[in-house]
Backbone of each chain as ProteinMPNN parsed JSONL, in Angstrom:
{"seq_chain_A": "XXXXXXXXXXXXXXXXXXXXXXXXXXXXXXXXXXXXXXXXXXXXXXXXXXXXXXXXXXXXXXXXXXXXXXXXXXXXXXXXXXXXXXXXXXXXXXXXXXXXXXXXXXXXXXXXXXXXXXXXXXXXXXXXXXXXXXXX", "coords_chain_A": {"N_chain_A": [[-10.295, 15.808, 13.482], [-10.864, 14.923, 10.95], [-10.462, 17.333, 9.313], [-7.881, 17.44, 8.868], [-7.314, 15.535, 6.805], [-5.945, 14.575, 3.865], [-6.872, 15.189, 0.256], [-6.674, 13.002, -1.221], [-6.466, 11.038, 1.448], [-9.305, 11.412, 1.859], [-10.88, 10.507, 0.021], [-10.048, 8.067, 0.093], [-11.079, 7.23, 2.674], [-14.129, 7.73, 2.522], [-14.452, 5.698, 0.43], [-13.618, 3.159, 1.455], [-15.841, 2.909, 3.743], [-18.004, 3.025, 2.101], [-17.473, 0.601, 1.425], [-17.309, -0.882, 3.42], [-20.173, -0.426, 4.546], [-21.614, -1.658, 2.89], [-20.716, -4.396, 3.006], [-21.214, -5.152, 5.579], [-24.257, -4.59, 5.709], [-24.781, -6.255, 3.979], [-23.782, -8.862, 5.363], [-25.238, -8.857, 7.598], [-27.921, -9.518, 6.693], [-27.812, -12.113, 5.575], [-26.701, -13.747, 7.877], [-29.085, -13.371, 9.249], [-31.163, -14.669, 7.328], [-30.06, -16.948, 7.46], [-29.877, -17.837, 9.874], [-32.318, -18.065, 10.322], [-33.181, -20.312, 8.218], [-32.003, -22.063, 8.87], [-33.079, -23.328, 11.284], [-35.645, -23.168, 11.089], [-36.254, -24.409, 8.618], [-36.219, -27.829, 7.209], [-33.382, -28.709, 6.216], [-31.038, -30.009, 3.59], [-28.183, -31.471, 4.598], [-25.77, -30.608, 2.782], [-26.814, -28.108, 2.232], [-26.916, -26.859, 4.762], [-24.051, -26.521, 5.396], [-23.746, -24.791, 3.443], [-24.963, -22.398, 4.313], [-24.012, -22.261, 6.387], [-21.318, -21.164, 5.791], [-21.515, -18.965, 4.067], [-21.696, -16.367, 5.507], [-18.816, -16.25, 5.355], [-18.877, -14.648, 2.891], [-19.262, -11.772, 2.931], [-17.36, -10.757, 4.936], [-15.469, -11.551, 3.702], [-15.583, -9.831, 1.599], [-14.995, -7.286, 3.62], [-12.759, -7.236, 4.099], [-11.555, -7.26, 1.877], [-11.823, -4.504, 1.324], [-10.65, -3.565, 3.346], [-8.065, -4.084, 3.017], [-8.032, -2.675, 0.293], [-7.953, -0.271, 1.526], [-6.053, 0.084, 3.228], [-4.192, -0.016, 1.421], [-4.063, 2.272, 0.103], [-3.588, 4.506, 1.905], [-1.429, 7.091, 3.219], [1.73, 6.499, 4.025], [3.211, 6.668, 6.731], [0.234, 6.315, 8.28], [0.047, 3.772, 7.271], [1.851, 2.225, 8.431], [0.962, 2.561, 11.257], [-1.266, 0.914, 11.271], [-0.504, -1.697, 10.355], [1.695, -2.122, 12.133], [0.103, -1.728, 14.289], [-1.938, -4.275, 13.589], [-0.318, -6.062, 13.69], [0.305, -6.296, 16.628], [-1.962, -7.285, 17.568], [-2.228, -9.413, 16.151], [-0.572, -11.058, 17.643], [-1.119, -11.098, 20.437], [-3.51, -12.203, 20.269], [-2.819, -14.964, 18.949], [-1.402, -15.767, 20.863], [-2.811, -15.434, 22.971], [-5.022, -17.373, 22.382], [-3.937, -19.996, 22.2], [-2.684, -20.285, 24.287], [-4.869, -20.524, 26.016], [-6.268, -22.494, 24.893], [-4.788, -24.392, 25.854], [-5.119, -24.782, 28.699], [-7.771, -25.459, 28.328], [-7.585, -27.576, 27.731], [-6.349, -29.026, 29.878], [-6.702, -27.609, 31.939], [-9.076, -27.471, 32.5], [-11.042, -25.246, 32.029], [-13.796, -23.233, 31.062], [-15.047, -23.74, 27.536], [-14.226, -21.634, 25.293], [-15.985, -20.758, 21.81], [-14.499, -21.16, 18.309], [-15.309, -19.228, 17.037], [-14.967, -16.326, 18.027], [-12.619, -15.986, 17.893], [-12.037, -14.202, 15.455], [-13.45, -12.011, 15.889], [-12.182, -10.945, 18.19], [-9.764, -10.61, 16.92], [-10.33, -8.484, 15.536], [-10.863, -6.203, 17.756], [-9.234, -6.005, 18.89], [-7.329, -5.071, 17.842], [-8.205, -2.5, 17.018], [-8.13, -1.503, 19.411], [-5.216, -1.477, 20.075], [-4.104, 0.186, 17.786], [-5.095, 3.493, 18.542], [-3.229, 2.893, 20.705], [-0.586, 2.923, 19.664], [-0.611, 4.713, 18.271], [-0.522, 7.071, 20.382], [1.647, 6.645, 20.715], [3.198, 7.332, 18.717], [3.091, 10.46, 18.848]], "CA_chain_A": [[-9.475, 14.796, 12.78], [-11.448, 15.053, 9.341], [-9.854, 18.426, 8.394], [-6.229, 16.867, 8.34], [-6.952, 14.754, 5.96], [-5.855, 15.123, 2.48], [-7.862, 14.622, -0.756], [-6.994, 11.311, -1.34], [-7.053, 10.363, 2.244], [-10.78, 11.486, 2.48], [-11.355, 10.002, -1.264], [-9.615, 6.041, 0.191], [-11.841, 7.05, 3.683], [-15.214, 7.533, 2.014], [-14.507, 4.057, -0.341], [-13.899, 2.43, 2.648], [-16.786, 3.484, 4.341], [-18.804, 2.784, 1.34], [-17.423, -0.498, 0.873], [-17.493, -1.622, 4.676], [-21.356, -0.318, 4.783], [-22.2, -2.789, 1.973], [-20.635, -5.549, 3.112], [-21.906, -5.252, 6.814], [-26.047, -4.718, 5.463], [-24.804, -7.834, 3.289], [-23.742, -9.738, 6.313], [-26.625, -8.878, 8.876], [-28.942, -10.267, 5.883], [-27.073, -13.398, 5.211], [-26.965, -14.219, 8.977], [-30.528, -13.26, 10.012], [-31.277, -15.548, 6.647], [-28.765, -18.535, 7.102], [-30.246, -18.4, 11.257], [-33.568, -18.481, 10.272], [-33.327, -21.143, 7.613], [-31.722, -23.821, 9.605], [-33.883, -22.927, 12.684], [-37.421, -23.394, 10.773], [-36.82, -24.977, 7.339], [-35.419, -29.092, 7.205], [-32.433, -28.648, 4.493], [-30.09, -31.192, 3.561], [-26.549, -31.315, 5.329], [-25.001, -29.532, 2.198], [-26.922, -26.836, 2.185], [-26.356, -26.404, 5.835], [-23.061, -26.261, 4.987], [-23.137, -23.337, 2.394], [-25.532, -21.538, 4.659], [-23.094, -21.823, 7.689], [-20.551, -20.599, 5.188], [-21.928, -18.138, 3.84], [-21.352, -15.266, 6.466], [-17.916, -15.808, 5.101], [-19.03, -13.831, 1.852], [-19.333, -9.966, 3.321], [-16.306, -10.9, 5.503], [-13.958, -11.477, 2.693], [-15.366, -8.392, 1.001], [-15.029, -6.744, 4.492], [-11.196, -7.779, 4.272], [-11.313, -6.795, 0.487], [-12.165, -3.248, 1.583], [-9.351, -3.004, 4.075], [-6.317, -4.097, 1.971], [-7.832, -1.45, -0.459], [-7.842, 1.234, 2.692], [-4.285, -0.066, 3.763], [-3.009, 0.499, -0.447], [-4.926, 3.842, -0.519], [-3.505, 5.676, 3.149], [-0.258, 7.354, 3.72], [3.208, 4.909, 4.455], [3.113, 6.713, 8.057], [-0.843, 5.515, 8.627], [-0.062, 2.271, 6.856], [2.778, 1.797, 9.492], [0.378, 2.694, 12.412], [-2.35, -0.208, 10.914], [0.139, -2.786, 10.169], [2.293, -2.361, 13.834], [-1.408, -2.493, 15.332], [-2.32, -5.694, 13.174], [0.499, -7.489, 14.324], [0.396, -6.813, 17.939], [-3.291, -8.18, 17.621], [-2.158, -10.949, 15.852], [0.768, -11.712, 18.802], [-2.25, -11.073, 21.749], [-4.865, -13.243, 19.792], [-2.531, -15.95, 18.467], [-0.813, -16.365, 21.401], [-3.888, -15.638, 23.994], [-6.239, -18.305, 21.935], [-2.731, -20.855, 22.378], [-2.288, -20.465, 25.507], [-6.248, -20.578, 26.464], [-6.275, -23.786, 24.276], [-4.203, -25.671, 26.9], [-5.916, -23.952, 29.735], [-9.288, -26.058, 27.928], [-7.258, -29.196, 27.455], [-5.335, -29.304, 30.802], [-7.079, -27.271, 33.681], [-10.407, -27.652, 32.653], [-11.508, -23.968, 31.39], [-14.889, -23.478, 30.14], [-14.925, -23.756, 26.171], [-14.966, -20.634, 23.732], [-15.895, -21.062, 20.865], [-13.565, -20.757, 17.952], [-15.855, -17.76, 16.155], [-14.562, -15.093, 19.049], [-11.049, -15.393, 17.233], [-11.64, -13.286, 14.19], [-13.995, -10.812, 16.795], [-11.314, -10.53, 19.205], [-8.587, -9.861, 16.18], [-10.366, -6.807, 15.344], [-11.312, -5.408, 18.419], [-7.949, -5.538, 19.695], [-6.321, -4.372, 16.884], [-8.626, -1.37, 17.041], [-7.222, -0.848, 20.692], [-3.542, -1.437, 19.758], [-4.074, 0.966, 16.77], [-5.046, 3.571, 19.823], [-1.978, 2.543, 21.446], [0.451, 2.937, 18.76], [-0.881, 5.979, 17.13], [-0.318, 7.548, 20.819], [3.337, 6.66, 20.747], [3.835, 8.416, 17.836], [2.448, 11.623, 18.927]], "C_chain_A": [[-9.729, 14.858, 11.278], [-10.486, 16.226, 8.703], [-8.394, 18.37, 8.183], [-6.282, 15.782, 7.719], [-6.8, 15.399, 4.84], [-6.896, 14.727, 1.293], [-8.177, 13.399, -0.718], [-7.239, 10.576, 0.272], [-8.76, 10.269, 2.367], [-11.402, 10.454, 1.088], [-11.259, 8.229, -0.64], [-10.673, 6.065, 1.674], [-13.296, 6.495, 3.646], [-15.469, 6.089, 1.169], [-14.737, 3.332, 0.855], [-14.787, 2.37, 3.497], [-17.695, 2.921, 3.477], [-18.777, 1.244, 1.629], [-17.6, -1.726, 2.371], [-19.307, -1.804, 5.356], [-21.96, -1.528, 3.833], [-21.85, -3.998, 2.476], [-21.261, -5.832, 4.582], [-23.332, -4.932, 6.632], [-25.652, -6.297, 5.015], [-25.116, -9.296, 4.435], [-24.423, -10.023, 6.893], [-27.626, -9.893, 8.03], [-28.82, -11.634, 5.967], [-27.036, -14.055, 6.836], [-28.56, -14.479, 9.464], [-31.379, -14.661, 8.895], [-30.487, -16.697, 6.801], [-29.621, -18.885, 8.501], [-31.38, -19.126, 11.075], [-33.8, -20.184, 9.545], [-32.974, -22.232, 8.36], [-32.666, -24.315, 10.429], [-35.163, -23.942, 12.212], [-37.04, -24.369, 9.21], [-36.171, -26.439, 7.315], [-34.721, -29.174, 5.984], [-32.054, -29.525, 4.772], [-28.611, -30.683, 4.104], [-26.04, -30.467, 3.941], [-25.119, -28.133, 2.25], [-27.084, -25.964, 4.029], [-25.292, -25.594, 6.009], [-22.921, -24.928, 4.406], [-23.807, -22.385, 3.254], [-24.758, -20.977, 6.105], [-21.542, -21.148, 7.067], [-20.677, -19.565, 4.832], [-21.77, -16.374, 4.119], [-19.515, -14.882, 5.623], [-17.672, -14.634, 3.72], [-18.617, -12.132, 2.152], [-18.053, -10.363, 4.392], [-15.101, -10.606, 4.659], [-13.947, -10.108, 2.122], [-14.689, -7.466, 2.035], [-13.075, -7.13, 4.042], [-10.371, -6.741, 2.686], [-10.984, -5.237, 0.531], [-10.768, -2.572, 2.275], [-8.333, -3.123, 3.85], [-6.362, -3.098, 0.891], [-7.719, -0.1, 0.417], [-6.105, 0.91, 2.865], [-3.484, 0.486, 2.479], [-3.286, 1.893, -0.21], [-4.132, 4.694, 0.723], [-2.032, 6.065, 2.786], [0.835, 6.225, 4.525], [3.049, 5.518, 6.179], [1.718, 5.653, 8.369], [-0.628, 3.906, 8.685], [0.946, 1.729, 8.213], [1.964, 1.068, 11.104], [-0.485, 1.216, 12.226], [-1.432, -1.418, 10.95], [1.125, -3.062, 11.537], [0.678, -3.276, 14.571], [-1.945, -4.323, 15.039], [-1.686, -6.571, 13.757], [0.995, -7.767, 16.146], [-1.119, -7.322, 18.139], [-3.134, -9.561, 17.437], [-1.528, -11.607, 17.275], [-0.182, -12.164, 19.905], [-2.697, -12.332, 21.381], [-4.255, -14.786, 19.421], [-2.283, -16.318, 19.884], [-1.788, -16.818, 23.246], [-4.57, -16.784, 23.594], [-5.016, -19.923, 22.466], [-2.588, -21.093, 23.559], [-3.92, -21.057, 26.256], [-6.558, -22.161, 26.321], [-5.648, -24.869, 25.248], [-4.689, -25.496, 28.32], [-7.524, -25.079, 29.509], [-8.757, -27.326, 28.44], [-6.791, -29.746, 28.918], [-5.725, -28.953, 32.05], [-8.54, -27.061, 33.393], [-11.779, -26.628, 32.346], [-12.422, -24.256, 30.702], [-14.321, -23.324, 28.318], [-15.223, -22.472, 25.988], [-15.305, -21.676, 22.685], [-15.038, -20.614, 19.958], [-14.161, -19.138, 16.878], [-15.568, -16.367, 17.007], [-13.399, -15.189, 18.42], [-11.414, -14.091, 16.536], [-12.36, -11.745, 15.099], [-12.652, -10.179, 17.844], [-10.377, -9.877, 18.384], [-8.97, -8.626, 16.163], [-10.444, -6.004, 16.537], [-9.761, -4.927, 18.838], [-6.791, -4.708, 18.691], [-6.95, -2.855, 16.689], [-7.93, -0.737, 18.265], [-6.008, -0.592, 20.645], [-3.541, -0.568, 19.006], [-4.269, 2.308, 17.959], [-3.724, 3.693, 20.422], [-0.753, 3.04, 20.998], [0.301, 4.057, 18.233], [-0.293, 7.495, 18.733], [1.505, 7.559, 21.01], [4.236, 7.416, 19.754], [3.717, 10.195, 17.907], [3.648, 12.587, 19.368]], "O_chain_A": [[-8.795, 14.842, 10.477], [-9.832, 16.012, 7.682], [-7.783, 19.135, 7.437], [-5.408, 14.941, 7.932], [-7.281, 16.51, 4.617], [-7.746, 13.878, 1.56], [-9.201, 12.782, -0.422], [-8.069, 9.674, 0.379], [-9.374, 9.313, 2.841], [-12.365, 9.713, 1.288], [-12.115, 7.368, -0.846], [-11.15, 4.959, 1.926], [-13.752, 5.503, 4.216], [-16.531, 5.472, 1.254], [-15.841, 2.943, 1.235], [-14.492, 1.505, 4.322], [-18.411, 2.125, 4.083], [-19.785, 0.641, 1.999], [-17.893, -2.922, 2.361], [-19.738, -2.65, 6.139], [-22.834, -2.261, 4.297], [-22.752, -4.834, 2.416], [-21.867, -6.9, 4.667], [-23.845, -5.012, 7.747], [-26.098, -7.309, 5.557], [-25.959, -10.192, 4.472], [-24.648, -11.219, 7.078], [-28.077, -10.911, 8.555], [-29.736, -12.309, 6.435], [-27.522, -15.186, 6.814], [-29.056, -15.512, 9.914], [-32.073, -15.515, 9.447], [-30.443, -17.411, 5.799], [-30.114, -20.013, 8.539], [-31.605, -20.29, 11.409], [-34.407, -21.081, 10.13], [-33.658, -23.252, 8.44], [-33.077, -25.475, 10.399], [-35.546, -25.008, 12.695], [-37.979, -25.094, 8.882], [-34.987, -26.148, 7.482], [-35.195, -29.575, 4.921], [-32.318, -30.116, 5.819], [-28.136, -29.561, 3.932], [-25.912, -29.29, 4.278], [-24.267, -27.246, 2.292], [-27.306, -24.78, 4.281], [-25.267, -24.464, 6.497], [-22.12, -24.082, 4.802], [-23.316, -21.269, 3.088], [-24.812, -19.894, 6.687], [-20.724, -20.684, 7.862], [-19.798, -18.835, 5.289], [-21.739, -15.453, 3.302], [-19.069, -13.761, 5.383], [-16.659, -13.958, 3.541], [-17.743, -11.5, 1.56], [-17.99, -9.169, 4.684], [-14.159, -9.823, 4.783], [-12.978, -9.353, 2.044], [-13.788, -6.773, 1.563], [-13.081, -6.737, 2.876], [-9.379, -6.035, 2.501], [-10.046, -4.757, -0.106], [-10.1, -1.586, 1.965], [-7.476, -2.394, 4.349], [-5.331, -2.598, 0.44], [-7.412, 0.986, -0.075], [-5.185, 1.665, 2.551], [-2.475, 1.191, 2.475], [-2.349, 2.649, -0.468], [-4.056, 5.871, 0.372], [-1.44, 5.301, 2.023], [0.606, 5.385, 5.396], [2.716, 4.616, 6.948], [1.896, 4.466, 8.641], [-0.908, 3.084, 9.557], [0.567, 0.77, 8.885], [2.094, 0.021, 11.739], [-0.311, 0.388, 13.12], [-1.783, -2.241, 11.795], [1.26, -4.222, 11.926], [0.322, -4.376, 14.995], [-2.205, -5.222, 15.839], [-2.117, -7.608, 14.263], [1.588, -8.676, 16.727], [-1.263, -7.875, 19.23], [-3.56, -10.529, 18.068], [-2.045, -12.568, 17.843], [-0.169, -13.323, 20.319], [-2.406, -13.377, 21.963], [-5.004, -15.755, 19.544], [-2.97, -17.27, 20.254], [-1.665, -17.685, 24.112], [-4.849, -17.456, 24.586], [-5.545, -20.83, 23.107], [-2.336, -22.246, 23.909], [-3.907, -22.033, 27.005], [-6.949, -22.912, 27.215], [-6.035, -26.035, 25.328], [-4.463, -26.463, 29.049], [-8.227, -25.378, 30.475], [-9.265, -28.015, 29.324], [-6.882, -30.962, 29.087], [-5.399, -29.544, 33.079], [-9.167, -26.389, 34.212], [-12.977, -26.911, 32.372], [-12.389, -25.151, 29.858], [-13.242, -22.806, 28.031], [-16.295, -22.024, 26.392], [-15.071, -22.883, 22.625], [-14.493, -19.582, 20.35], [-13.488, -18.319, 16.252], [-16.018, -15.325, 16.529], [-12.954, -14.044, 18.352], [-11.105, -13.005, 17.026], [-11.865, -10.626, 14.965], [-12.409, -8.991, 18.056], [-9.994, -8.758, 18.728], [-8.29, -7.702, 16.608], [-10.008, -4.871, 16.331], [-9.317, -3.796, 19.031], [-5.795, -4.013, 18.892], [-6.196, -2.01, 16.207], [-7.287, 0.311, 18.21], [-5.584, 0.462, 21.121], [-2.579, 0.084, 19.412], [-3.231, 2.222, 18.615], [-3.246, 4.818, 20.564], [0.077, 3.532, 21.763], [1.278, 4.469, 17.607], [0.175, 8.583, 18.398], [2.273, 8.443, 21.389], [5.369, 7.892, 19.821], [4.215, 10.976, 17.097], [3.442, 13.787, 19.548]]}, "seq_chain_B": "XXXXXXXXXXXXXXXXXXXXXXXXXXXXXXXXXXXXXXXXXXXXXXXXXXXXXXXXXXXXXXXXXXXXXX", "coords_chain_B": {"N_chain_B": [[17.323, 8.859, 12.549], [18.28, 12.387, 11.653], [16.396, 15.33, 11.014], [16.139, 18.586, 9.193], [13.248, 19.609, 8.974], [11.669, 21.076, 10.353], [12.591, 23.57, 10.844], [12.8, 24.298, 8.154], [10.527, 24.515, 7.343], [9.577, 26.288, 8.749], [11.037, 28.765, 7.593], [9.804, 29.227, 5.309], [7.325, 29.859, 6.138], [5.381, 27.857, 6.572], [2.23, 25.978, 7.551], [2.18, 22.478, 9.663], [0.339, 21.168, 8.575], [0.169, 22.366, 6.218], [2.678, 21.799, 4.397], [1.91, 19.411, 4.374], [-0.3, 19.292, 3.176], [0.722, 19.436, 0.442], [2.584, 17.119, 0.558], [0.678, 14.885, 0.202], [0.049, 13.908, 2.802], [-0.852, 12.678, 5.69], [-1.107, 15.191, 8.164], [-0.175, 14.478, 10.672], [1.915, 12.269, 10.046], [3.481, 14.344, 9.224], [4.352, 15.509, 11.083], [5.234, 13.207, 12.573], [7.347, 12.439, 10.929], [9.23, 14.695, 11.605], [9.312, 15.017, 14.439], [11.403, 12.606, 14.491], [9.878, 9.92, 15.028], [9.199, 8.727, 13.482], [10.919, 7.539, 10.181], [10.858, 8.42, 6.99], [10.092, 6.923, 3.968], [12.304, 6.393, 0.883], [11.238, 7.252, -1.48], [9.201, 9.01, -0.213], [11.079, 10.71, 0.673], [12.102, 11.725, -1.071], [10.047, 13.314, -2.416], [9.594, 15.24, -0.293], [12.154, 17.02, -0.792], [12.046, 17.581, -3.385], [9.916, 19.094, -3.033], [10.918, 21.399, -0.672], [12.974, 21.863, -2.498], [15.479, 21.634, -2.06], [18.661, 19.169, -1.702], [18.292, 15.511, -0.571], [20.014, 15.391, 1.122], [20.412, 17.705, 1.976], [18.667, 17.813, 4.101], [18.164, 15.456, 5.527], [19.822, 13.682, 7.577], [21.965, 11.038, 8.689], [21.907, 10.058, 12.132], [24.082, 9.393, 13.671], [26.342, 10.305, 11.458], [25.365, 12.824, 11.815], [26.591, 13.066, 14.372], [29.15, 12.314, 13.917], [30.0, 14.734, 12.575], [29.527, 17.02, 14.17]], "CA_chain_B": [[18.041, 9.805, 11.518], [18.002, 13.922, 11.765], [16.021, 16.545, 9.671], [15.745, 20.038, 9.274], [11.814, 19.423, 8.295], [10.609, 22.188, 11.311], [13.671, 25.105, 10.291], [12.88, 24.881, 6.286], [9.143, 24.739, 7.479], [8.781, 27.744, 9.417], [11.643, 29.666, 7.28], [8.713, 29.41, 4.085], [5.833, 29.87, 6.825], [4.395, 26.655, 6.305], [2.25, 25.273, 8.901], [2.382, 20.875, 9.289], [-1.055, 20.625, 7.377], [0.419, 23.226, 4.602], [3.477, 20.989, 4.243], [0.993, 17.65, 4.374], [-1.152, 18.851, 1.843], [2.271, 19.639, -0.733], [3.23, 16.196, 0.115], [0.006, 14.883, -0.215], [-0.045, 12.785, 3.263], [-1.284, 12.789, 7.128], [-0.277, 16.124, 9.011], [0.403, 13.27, 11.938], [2.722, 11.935, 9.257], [4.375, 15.363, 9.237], [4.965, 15.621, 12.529], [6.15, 12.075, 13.197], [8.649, 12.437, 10.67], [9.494, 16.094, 12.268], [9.595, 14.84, 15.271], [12.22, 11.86, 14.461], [9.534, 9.523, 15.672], [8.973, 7.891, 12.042], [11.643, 7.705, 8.949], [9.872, 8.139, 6.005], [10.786, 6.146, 2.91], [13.211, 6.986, -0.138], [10.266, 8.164, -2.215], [8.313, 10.001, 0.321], [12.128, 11.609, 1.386], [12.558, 12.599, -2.591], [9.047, 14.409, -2.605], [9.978, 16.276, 1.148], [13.488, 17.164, -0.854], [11.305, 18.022, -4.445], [8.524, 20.209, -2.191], [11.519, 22.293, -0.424], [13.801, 22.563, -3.778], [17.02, 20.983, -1.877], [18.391, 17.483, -2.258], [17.902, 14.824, 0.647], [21.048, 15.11, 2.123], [20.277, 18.993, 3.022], [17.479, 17.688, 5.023], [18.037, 14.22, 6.146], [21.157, 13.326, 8.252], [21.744, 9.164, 9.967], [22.41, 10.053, 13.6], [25.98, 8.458, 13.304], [26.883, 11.481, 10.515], [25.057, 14.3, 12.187], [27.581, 13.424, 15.695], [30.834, 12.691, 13.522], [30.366, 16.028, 12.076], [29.606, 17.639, 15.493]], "C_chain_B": [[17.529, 11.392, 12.014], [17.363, 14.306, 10.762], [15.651, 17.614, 10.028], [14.3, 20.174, 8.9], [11.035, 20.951, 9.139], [11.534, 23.203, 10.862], [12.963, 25.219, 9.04], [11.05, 24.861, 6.505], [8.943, 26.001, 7.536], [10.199, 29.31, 8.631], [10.599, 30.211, 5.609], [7.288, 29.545, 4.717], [4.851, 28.894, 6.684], [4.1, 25.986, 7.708], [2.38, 23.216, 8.936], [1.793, 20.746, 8.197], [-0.583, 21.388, 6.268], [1.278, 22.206, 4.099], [2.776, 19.513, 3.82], [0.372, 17.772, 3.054], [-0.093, 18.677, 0.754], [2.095, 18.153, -0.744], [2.428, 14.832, 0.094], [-0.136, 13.463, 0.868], [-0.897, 13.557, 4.584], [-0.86, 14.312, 7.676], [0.227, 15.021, 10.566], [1.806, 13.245, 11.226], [3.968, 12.734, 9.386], [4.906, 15.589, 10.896], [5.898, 14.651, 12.749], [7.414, 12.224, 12.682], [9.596, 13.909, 10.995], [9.945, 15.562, 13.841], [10.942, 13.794, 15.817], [11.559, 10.687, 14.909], [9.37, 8.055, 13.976], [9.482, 8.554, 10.799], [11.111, 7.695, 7.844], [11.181, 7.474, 4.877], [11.619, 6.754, 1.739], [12.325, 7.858, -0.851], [10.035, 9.438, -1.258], [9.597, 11.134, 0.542], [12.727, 12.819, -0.188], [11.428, 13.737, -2.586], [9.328, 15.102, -1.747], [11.018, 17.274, 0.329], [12.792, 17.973, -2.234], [10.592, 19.247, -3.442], [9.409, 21.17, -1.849], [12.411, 22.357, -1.55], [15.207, 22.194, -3.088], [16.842, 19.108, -2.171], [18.248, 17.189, -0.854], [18.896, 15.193, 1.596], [21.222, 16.638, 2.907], [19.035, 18.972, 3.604], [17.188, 16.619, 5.686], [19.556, 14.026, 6.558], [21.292, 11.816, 9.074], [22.735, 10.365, 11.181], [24.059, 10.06, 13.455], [26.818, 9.718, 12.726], [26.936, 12.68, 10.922], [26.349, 14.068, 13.627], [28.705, 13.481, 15.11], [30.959, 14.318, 12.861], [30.38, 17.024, 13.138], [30.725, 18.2, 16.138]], "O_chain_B": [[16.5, 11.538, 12.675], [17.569, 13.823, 9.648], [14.932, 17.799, 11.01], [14.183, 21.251, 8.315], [10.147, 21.663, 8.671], [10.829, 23.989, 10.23], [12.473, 26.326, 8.818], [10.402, 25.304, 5.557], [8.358, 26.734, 6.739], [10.233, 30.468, 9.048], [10.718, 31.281, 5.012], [6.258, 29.397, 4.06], [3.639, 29.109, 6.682], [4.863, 25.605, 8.596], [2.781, 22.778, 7.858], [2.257, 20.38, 7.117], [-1.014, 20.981, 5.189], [0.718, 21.533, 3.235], [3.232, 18.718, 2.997], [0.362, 16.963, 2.127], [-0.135, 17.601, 0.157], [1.573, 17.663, -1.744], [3.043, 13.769, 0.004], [-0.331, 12.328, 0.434], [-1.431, 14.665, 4.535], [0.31, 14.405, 7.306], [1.192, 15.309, 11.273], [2.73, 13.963, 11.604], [5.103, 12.294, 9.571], [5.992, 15.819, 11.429], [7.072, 14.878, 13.039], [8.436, 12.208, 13.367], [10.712, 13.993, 10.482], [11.072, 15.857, 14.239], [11.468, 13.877, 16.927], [12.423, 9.942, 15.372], [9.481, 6.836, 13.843], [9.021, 9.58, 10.297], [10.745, 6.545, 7.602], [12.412, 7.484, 4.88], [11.49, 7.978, 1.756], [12.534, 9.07, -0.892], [10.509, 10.561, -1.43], [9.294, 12.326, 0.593], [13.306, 13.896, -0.328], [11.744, 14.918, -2.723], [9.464, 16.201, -2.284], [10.873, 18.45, 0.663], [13.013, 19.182, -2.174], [11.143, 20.345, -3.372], [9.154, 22.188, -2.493], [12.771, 23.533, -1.496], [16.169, 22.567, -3.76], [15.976, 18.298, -2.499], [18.112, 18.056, 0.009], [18.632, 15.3, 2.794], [21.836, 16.854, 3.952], [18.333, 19.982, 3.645], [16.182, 16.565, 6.395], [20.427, 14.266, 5.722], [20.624, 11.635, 10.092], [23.722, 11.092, 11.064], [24.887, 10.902, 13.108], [27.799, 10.146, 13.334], [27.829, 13.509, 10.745], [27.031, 15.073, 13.828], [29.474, 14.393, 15.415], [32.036, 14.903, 12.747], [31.233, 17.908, 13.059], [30.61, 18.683, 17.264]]}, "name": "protein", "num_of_chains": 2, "seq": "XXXXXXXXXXXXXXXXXXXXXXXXXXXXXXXXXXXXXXXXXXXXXXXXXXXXXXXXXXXXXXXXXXXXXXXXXXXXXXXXXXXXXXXXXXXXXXXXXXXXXXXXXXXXXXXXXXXXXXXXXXXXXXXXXXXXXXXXXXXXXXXXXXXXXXXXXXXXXXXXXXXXXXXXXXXXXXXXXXXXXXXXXXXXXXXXXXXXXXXXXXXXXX"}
C-alpha cells in the first residue's frame, strides 16, 4: 500500500502520524494524571472539573490532525473518509437514539455516554473498509 | 460519465501509478476514475486533460451523450 502513495500523500501521512502520536502520549498522560489526582488527592469541585475535562485537550488536537489529513489527501481518498464518516455518524447517531429509548422504556442496562465518540471511530474505521472495497 | 483514461493510458505506456504520480494522486484514485466507479472533479478532470495534452471533452463523455451519439 505504501509504494502507491505519492509524495505529498506520504508527506500529509507522516504529519498525521506525527501529529496523532503526540496527541495520543499527550492523552495517556493527562488521563493516567487527571485518574490519579481525583483518586488520591482532595481537590475542589472546579478543579475536578478541569481535570475531567481535560482529556478533551489531545482529542481536539487528535481532530485537529485529521481535518489537516482530510485537506492534505487526494478528492478520491477524501470521498472514501467522508462517505465512511457519515455512515458512522448514521450507525452511531441513530444506534445511541434508538438504545436511548431501549434505557428509558424496556429497561436496558446503562452505557455510558463516553462509548459514543469510541464507537464513532471504530466504526468509521470499519465503514472506511467497506467503502474503499466498493470502489475497487 | 465515460472516459477514455485506460486507451490514452496504455497508447503512451503508462501504467495507473505512472499516470497517479503525473497527476499527483492515489493510483486507487486512478483506477476508480478508470473504472467509472468515481467522477473526478473539474480541476482534477483539467489536470487528467493537461497530463494527456487533449481537452476534457476528448476524454470525458455524460453517459446520456456517449448513447445519443451511438
Amino acid at each position: 500500500m505504501a509504494e502507491q502513495l505519492t509524495p505529498t500523500a506520504k508527506r500529509v501521512a507522516r504529519r498525521y502520524a506525527r501529529e496523532i502520536a503526540i496527541a495520543s502520549v499527550l492523552y495517556t498522560a493527562i488521563v493516567f494524571a487527571g485518574a490519579y489526582a481525583i483518586r488520591n488527592l482532595d481537590l475542589p469541585q472546579w478543579l475536578v472539573i478541569l481535570a475531567a475535562l481535560a482529556p478533551l485537550i489531545p482529542a481536539l488536537m487528535m481532530l485537529r490532525a485529521y481535518a489537516r489529513f482530510l485537506n492534505g489527501i487526494d478528492e478520491f481518498q477524501r470521498r472514501i473518509q467522508t462517505d465512511s464518516m457519515l455512515i458512522s455518524a448514521a450507525i452511531v447517531g441513530f444506534g445511541s437514539f434508538a438504545y436511548g429509548f431501549l434505557e428509558e422504556w424496556a429497561d436496558f442496562p446503562h452505557v455510558p455516554l463516553i462509548w459514543v465518540f469510541p464507537a464513532l471511530i471504530g466504526i468509521w474505521g470499519l465503514a472506511a473498509c467497506v467503502v474503499r472495497l466498493r470502489y475497487k | 460519465m465515460r472516459n477514455r483514461l485506460k486507451v490514452l493510458r496504455a497508447e503512451r505506456n503508462w501504467s495507473q501509478a505512472d499516470l497517479a504520480e503525473k497527476l499527483d494522486v492515489s493510483r486507487q484514485s486512478v483506477n476508480a476514475i478508470e473504472t467509472g466507479k468515481y467522477d473526478p472533479s473539474l480541476p482534477l478532470a483539467f489536470k487528467i486533460a493537461t497530463v494527456f495534452g487533449l481537452s476534457i471533452e476528448q476524454i470525458f463523455s455524460a453517459d446520456d451523450v456517449a448513447q445519443a451519439a451511438e
